[in-house]
N, C-alpha and C positions, 0 to 999 in steps of 0.2 A: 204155576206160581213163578216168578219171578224170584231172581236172588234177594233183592231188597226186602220183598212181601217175607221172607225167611228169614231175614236176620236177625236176630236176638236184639231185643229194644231195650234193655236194662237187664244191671245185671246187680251185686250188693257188690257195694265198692269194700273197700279195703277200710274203711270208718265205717261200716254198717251200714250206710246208705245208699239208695239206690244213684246206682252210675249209667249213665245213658253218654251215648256220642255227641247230644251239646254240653254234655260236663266236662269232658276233654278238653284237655290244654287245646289251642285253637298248632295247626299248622305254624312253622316258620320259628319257632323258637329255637334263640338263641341260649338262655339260661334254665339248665337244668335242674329243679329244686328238686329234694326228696320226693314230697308228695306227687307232682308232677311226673315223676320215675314210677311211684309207685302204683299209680294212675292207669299209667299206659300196660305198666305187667299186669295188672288183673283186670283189661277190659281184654287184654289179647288170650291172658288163661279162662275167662268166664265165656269166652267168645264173639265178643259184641265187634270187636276187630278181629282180622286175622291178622297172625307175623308179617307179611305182605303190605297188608293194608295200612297199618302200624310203622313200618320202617321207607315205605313209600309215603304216608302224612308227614311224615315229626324226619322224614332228613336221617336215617338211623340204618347203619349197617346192619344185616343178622348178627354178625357176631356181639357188636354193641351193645345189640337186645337181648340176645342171651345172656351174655354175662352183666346184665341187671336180675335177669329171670333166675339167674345163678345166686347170685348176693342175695335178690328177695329170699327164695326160697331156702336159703343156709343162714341169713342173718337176720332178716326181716327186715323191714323199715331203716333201721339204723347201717344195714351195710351199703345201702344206696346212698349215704353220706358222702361227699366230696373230702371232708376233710375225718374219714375213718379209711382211706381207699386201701393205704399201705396195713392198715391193722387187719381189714379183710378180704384183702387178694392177696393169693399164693404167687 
C-alpha cells in the first residue's frame, strides 16, 4: 500500500461534521479566521494531515501551529480569536 491508499479520508470536524482535505482552507491564504484555525488543528489531531503536511500547505511555522494547538486545546474556539490574543496568551 502506498501512503496515500493509508491516509485517513475524513475525519468529524470540529462542528460535527465530516472533514475531508477538500473541506480545507485551500493553500496560500492570507487571512486567518477562527474557523479556518480551527480547521487545520483538528484535521492535523484527527490525522488526515500531518504537522508537516499542514505547515508545508497553509505557509505556517511549527511553532505558529502549535501555539494554535496550544489556544485550541486551553481555550477552544474563542482563544484562536485575533482580537482575544492578549486575554489568552501568557
Amino acid at each position: 500500500m502506498t501512503i496515500k491508499e493509508t491516509q485517513i479520508k475524513s475525519i468529524t470536524g470540529p462542528d460535527g461534521q465530516p472533514l475531508t482535505l477538500e473541506d480545507l482552507p485551500l493553500p496560500g491564504l492570507i487571512r486567518w479566521v477562527t474557523r479556518r484555525k480551527v480547521e487545520i488543528v483538528a484535521a492535523v489531531s484527527g490525522g488526515l494531515l500531518t504537522l508537516e503536511e499542514a505547515c508545508e500547505r497553509y505557509a505556517l511555522s511549527e511553532e505558529e501551529f502549535r501555539g494554535w494547538q496550544r489556544l485550541y486545546e486551553t481555550h477552544g474556539s474563542k482563544g484562536l480569536r485575533s482580537t482575544r490574543l492578549q486575554q489568552y496568551r501568557r
